[in-house]
KEKE-3310 file (N, C-alpha, C; in steps of 0.2 Angstrom, whole numbers, plus 5000, padded with zeros to 4 digits):
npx = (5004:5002:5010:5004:5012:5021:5027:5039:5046:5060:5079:5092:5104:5118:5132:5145:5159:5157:5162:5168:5164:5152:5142:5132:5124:5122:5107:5096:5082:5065:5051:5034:5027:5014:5009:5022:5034:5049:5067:5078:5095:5103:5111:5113:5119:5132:5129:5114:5100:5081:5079:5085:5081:5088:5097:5095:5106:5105:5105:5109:5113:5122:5117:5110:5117:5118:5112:5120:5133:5134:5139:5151:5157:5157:5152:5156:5148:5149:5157:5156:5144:5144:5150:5147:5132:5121:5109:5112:5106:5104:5099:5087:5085:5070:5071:5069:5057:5060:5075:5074:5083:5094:5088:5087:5071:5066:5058:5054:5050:5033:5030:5040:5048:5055:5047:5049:5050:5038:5035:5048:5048:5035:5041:5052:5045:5040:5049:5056:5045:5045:5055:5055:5045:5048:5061:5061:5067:5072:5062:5063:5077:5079:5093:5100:5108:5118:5127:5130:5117:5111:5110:5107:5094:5094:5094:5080:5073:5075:5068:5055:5052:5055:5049:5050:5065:5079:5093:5102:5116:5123:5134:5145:5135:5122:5109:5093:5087:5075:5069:5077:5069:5057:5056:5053:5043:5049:5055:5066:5083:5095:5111:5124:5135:5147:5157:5165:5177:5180:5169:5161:5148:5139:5141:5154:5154:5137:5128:5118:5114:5110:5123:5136:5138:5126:5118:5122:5118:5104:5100:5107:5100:5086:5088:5092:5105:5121:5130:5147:5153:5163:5178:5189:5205:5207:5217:5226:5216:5207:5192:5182:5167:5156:5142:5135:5121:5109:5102:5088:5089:5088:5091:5108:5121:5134:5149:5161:5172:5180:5196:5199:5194:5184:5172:5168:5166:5176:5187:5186:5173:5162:5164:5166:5153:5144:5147:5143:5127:5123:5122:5109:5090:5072:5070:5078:5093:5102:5108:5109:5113:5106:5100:5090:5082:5072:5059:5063:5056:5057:5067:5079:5093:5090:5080:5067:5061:5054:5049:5041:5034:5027:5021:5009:5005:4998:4990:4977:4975:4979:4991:5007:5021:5020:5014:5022:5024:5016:5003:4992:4985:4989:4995:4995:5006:5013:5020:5025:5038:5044:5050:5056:5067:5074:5084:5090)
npy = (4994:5012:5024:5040:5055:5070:5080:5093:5106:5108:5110:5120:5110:5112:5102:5106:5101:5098:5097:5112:5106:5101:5105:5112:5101:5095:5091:5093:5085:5085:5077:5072:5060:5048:5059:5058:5073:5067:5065:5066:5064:5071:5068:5074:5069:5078:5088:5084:5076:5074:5067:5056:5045:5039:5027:5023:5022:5020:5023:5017:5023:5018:5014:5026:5037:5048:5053:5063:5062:5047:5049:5056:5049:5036:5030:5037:5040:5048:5054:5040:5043:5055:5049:5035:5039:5039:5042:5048:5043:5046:5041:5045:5039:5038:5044:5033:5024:5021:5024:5036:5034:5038:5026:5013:5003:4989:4973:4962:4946:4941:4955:4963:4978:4992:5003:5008:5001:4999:5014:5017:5007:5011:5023:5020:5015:5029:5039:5032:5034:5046:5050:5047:5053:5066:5066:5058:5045:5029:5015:5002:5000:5002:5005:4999:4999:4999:5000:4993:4993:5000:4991:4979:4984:4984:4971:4967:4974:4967:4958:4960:4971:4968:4969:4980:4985:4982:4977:4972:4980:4975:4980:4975:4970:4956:4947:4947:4937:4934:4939:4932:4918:4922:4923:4919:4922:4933:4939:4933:4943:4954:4952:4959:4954:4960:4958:4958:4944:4946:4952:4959:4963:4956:4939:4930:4916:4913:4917:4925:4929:4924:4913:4919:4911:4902:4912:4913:4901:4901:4912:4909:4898:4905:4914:4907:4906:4902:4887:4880:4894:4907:4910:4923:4930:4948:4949:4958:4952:4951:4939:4938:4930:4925:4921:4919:4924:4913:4901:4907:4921:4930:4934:4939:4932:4939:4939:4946:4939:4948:4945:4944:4957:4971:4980:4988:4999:4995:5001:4997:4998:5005:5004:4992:4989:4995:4989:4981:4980:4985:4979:4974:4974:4975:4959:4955:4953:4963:4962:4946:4933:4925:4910:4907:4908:4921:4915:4904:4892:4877:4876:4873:4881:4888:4898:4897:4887:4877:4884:4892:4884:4877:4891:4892:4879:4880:4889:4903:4898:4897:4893:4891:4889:4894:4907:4921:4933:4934:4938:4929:4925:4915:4922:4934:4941:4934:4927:4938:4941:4927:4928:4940:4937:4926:4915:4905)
npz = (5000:4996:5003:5006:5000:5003:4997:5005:5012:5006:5010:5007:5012:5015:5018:5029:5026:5012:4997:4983:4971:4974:4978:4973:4970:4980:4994:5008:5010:5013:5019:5020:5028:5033:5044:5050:5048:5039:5032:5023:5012:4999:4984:4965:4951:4944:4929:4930:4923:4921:4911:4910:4918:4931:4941:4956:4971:4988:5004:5023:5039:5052:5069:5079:5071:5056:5043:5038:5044:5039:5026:5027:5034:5033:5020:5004:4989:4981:4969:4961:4959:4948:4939:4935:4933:4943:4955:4970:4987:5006:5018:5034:5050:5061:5076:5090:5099:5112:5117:5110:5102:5085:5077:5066:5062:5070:5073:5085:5086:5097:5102:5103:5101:5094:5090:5079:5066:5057:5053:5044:5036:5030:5027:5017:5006:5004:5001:4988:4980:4982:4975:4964:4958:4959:4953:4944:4944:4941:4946:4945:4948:4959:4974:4991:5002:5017:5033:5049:5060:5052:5041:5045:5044:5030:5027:5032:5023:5011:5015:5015:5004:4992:4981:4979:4980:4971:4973:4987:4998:5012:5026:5039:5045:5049:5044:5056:5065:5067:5056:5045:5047:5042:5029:5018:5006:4999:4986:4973:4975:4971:4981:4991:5002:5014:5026:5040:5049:5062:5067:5080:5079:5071:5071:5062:5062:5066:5078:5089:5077:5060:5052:5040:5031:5031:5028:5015:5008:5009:5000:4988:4985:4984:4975:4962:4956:4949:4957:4959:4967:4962:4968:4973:4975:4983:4988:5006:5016:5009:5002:4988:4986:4973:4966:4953:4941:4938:4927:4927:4926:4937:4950:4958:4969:4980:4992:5001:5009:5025:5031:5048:5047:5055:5064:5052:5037:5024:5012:5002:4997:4992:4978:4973:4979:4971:4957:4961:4962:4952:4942:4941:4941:4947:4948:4940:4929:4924:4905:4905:4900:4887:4880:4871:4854:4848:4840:4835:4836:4838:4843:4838:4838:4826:4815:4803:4789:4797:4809:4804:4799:4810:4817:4807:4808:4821:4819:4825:4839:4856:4858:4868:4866:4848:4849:4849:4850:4863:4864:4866:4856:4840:4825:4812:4816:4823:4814:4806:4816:4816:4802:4804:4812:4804:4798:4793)
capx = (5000:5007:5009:5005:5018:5019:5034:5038:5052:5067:5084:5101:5109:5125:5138:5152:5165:5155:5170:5165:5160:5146:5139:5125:5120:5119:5104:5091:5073:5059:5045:5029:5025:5009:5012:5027:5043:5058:5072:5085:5100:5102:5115:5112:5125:5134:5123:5106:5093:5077:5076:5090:5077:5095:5095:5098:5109:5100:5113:5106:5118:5122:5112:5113:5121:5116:5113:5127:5138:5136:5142:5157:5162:5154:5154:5153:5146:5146:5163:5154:5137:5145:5155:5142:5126:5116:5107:5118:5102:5109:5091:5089:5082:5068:5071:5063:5052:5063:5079:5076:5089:5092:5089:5080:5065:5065:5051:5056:5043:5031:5030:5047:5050:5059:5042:5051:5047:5035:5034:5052:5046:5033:5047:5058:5044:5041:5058:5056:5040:5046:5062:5053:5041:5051:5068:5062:5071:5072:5059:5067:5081:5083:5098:5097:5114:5118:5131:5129:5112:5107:5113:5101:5086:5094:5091:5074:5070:5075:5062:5050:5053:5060:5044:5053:5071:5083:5096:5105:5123:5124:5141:5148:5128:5119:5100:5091:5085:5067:5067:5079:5065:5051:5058:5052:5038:5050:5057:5075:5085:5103:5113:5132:5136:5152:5156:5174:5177:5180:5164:5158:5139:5137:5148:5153:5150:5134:5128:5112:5112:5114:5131:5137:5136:5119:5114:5123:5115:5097:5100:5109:5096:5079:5092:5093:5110:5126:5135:5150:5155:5169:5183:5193:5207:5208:5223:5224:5216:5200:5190:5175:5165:5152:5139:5132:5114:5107:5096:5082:5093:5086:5096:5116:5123:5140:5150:5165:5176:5188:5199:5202:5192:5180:5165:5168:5165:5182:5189:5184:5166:5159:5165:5164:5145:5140:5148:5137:5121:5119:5119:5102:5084:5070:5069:5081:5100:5103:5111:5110:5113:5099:5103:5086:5082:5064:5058:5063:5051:5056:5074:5087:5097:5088:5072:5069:5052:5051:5046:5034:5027:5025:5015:5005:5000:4995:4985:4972:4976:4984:4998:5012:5027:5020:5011:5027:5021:5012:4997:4986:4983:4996:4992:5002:5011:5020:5022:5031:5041:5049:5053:5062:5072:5074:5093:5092)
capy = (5000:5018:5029:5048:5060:5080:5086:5099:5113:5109:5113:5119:5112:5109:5099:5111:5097:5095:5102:5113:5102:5096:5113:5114:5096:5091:5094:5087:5085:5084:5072:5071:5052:5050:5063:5062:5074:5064:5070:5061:5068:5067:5068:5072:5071:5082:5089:5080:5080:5069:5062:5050:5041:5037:5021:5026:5021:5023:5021:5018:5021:5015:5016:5033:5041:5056:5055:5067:5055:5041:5054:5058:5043:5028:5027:5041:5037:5055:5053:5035:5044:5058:5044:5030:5043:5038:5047:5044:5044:5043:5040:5046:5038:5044:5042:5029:5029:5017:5026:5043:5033:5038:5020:5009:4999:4982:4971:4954:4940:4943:4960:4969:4982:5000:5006:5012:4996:5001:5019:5015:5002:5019:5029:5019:5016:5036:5040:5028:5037:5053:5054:5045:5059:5073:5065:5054:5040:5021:5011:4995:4999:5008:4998:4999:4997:5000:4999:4990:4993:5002:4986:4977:4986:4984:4965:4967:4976:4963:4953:4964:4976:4965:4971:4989:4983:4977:4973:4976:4980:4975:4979:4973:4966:4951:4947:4948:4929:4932:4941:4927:4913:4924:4928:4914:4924:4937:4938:4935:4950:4953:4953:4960:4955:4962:4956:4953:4938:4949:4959:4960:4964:4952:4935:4928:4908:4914:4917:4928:4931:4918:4913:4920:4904:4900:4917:4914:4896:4902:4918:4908:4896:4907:4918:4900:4908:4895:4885:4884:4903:4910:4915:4929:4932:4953:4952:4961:4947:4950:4936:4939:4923:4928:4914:4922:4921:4905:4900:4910:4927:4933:4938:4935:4935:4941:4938:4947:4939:4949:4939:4948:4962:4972:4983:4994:5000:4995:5008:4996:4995:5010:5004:4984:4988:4998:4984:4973:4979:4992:4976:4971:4977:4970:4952:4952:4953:4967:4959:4940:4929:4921:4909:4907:4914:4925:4912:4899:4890:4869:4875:4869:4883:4891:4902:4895:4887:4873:4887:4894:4878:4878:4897:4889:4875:4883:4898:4904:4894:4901:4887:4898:4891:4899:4913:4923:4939:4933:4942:4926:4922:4915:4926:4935:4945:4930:4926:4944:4940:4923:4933:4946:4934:4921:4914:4899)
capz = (5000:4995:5007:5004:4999:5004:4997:5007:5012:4999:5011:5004:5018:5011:5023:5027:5024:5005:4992:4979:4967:4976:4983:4969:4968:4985:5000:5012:5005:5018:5014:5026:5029:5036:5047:5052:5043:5037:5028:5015:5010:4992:4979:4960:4948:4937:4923:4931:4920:4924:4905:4910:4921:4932:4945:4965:4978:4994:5009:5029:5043:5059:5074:5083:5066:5052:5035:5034:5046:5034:5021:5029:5038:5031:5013:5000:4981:4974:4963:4957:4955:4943:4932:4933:4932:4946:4960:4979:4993:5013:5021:5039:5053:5066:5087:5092:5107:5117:5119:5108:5095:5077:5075:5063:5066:5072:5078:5087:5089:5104:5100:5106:5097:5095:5089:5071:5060:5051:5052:5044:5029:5025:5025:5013:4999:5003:4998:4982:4980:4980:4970:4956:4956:4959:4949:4936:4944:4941:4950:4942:4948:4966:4977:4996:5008:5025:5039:5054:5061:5045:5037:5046:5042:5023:5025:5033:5015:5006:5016:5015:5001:4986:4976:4976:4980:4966:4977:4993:5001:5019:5026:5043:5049:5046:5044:5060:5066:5067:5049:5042:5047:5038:5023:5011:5003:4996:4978:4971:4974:4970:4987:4992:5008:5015:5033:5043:5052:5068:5068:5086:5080:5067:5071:5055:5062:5068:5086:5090:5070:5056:5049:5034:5027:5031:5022:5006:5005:5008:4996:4981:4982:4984:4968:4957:4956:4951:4961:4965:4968:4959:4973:4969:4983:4983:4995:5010:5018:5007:4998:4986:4980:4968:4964:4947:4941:4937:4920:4926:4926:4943:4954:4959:4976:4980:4998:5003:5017:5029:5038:5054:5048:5061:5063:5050:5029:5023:5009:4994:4996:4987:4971:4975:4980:4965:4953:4957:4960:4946:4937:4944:4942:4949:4948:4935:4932:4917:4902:4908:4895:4886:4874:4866:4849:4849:4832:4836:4841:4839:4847:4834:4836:4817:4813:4798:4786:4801:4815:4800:4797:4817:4817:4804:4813:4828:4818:4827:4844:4861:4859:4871:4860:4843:4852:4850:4855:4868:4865:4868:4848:4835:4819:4808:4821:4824:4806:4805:4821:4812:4798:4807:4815:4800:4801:4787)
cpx = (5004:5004:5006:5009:5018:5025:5035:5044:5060:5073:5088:5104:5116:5130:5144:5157:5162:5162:5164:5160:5155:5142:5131:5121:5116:5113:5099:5085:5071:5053:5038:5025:5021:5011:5019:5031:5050:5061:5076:5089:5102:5108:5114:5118:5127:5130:5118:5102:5088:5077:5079:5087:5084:5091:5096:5099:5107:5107:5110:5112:5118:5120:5114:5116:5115:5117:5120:5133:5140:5139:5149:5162:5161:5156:5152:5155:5143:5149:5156:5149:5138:5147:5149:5134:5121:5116:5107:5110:5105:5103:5093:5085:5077:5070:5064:5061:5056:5068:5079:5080:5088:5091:5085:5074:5067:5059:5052:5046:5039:5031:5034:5050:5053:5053:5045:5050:5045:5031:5040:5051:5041:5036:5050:5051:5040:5045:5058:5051:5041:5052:5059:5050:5047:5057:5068:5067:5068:5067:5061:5075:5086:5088:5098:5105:5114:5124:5127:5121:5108:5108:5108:5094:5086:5090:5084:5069:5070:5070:5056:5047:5057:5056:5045:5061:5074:5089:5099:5113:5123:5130:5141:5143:5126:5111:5099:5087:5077:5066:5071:5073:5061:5053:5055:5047:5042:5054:5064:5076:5092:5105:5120:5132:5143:5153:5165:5173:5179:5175:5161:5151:5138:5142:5149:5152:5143:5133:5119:5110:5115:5121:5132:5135:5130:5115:5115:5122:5110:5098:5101:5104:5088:5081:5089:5099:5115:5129:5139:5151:5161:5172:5190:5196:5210:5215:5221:5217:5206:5199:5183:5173:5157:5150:5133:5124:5112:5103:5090:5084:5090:5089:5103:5118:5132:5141:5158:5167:5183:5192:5201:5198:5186:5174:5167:5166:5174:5183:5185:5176:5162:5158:5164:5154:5142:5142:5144:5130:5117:5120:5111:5096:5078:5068:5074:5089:5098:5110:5112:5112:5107:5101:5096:5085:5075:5064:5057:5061:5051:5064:5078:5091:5095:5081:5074:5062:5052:5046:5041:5030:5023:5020:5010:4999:4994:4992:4979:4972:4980:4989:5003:5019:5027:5017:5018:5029:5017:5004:4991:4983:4989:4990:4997:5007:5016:5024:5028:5039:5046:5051:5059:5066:5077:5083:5096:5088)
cpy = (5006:5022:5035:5052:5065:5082:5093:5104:5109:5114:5114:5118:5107:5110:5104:5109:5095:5098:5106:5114:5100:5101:5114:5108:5092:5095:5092:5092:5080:5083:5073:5065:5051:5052:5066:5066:5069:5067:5062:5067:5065:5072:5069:5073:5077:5082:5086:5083:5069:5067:5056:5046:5037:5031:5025:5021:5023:5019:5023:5020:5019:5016:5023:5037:5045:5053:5057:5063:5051:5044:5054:5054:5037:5026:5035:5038:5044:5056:5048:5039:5051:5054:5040:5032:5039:5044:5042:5047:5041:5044:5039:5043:5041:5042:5039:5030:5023:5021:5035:5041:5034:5031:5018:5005:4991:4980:4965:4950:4943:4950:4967:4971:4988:5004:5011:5007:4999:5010:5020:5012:5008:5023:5028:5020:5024:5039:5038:5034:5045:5054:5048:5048:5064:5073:5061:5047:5032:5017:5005:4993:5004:5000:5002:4997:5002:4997:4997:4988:4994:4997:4979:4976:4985:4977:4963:4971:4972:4957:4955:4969:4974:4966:4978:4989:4980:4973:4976:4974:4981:4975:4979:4972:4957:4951:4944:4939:4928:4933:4934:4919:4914:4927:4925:4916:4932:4933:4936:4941:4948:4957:4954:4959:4956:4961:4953:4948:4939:4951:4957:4960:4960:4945:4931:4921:4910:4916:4918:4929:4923:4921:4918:4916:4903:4908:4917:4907:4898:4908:4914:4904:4898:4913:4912:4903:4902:4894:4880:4890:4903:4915:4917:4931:4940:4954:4957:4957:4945:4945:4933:4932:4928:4922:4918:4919:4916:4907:4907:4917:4930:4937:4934:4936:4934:4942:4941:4947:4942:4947:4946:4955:4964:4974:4991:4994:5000:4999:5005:4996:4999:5007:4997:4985:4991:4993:4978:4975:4983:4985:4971:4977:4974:4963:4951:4955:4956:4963:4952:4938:4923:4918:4906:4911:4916:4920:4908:4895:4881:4870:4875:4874:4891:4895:4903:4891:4882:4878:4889:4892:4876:4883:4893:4883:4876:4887:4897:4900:4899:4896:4894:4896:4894:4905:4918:4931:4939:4937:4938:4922:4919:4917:4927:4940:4940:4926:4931:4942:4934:4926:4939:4943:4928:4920:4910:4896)
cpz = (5000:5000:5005:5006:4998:5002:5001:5007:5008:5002:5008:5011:5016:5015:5023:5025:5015:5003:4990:4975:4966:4977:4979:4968:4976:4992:5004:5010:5013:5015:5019:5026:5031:5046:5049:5047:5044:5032:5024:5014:5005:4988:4970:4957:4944:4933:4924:4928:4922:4918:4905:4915:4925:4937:4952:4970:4983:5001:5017:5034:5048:5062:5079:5077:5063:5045:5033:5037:5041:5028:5023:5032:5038:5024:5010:4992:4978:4968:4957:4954:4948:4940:4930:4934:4935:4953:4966:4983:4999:5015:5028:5043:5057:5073:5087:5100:5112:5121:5116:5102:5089:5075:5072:5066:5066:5075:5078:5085:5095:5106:5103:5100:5098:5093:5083:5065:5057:5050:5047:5037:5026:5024:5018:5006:4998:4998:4991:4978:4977:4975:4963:4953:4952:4953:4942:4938:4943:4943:4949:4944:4956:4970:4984:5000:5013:5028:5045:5058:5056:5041:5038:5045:5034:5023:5027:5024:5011:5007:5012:5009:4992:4978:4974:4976:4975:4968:4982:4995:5010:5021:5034:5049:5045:5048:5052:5060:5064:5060:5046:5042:5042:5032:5017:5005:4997:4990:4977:4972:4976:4977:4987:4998:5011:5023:5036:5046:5061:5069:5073:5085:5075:5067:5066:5054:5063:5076:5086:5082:5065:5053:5042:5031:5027:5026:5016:5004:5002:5000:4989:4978:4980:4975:4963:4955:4955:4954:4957:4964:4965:4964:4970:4976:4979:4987:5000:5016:5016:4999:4994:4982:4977:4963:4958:4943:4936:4927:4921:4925:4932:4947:4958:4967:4975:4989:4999:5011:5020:5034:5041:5052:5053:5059:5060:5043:5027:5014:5002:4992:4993:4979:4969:4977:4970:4959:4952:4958:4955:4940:4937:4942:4943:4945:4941:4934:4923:4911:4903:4900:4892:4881:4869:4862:4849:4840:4832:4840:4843:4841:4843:4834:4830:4818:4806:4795:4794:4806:4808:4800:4806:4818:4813:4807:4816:4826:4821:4835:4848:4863:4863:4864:4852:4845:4852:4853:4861:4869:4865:4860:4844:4832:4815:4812:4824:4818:4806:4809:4819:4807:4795:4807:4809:4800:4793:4785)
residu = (UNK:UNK:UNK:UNK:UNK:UNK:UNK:UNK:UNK:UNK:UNK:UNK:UNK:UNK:UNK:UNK:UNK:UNK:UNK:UNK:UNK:UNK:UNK:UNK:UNK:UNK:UNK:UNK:UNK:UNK:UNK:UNK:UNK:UNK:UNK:UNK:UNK:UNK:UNK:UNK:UNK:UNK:UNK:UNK:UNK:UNK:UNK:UNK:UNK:UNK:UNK:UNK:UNK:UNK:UNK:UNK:UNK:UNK:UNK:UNK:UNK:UNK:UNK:UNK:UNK:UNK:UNK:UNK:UNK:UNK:UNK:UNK:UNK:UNK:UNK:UNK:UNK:UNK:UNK:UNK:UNK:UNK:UNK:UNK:UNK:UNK:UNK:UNK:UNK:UNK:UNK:UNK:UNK:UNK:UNK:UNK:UNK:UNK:UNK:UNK:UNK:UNK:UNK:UNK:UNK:UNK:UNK:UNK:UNK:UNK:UNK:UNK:UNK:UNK:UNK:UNK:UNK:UNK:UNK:UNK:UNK:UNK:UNK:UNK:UNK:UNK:UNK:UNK:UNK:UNK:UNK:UNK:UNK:UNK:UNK:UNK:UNK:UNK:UNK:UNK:UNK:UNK:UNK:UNK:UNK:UNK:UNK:UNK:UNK:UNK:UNK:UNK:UNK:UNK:UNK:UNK:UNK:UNK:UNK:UNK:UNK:UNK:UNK:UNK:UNK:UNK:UNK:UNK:UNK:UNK:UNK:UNK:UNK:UNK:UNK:UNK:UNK:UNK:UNK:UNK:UNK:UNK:UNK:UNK:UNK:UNK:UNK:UNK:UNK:UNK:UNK:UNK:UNK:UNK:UNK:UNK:UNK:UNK:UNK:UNK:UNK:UNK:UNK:UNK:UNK:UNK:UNK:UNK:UNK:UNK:UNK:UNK:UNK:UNK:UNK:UNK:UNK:UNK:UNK:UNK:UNK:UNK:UNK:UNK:UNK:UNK:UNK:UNK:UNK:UNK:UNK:UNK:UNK:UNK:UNK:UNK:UNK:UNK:UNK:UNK:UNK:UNK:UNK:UNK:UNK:UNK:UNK:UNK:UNK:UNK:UNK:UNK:UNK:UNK:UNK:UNK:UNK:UNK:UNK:UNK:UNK:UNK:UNK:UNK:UNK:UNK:UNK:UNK:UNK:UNK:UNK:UNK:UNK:UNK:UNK:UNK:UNK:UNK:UNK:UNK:UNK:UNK:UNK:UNK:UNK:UNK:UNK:UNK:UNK:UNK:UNK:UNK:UNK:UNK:UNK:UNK:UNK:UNK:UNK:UNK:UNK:UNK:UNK:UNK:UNK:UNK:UNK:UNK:UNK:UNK:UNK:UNK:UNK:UNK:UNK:UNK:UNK:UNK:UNK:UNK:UNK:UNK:UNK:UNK:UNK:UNK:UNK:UNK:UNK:UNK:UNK:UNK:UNK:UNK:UNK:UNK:UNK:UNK:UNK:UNK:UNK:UNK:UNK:UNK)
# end
């Protein structure tokens, strides 16, 4: 269900540590969510025009943090978002009613929560909501990551949110136990998970959170993703496996292990994140390789008099293999369509 969206007061509040560069693209937009105001702080690139319908990087931070924190100390994607022409979002938290903390929402079993869940999950397809208005942005193509706690609300999106999420970057968190049980209802969605093997709030055998391993089981095989995983040792005691999208082209998952690494965003991730999920759009892996031919309707390889003599069969029937346009009838629209394609 969509929320309603007030766009409202349009700040320049332009970070005092921004360069120059940046001074005319960057500023925090104020939304009003059913009632409450929340804020984002957004990034457009050099020369923005809304006719390039660009994709966006939406980025959570850590519990207690700032939009502009995550900006300055977390990860920044403004360089990337001028070169690789997409629109940088750092989406803020509200104070939740437990501590007052910029924290995301959670909501255990038995109904212990921070009371931000789901005021929190209307926020985010808010945010979607509004910069597809206002920016002309992507719907097919918004991507979602986060640090630590905001890393953990990213994986509750992917629960929850895979019907507006294309893929997610969760760095030095893992998925939350009670969301990991309840997740089986969501869609493929392309995953980067980046997690050291020291990290104190997410333990990388498991503990209070599942393992890494048990995430990139479940995830490859809810993707239909290949196995085995292509490892790649980065050095520096980093090693990325990358289990690439299966026959159905859905979605890929990607796993960066740091030996000895802790609880933090390690320098490569900006660029490592956007690699892989700006190849993603919902439910589907941009450029997949498909190796059938549109015509080819008996397989061999050829569109050729056989698939003709195949349309012909079928004329006037909703056969789906000569139906080639899918519009429910073979006709001559699928006549045309062999024709197009004819090989030999």
């Amino acid at each position: 269900m969509r929320h309603s969206i007030q766009a409202s007061v349009l700040l320049a509040t332009v970070l005092c540590s921004a360069g120059q560069a940046f001074s005319q693209q960057q500023f925090t937009r104020t939304i009003n969510v059913d009632g409450l105001n929340r804020q984002y702080l957004i990034y457009l690139p050099t020369n923005f025009d809304t006719s390039e319908n660009m994709p966006v990087m939406m980025w959570h931070h850590g519990g207690g943090g700032t939009a502009s924190e995550a900006l300055n100390f977390e990860i920044d994607f403004r360089s990337l978002a001028n070169s690789q022409r997409f629109i940088a979002v750092y989406a803020q938290a509200y104070p939740d009613v437990l501590e007052g903390c910029n924290c995301w929402g959670y909501e255990e079993p038995g109904g212990y929560e921070n009371g931000n869940y789901d005021i929190d999950l209307a926020y985010t397809s808010a945010v979607i909501d509004d910069l597809a208005k206002t920016y002309n942005a992507d719907r097919t193509r918004i991507y979602a990551g986060g640090y630590s706690m905001g890393a953990s609300y990213v994986w509750d999106l992917a629960c929850v949110k895979s019907d507006e999420i294309a893929a997610i970057a969760p760095v030095a968190a893992s998925c939350y136990p009670w969301t990991f049980d309840a997740c089986d209802s969501a869609a493929p969605i392309g995953v980067c998970h980046i997690l050291g093997t020291e990290d104190f709030y997410a333990p990388y055998n498991g503990g209070w959170v599942p393992s890494a391993q048990a995430q990139w089981v479940y995830w490859v095989a809810k993707n239909g993703a290949e196995t085995p995983p292509e490892e790649v040792n980065l050095g520096s005691g980093v090693t990325r496996y990358t289990w690439a999208a299966g026959e159905n082209c859905e979605a890929a998952y990607q796993h960066f292990r740091r030996q000895g690494g802790g609880h933090d965003v390690p320098g490569f991730a900006a660029d490592a994140i956007w690699d892989f999920v700006s190849q993603h759009a919902l439910e589907t892996v941009l450029d997949c390789v498909d190796d059938s031919i549109l015509g080819d309707i008996n397989g061999d390889g050829f569109v050729n008099g056989q698939d003709l003599a195949q349309v012909l069969a079928f004329w006037g029937t909703n056969n789906a293999g000569a139906d080639l346009n899918e519009d429910g009838t073979v006709s001559g629209a699928d006549i045309t369509i062999v024709l197009s394609a004819w090989t030999s």
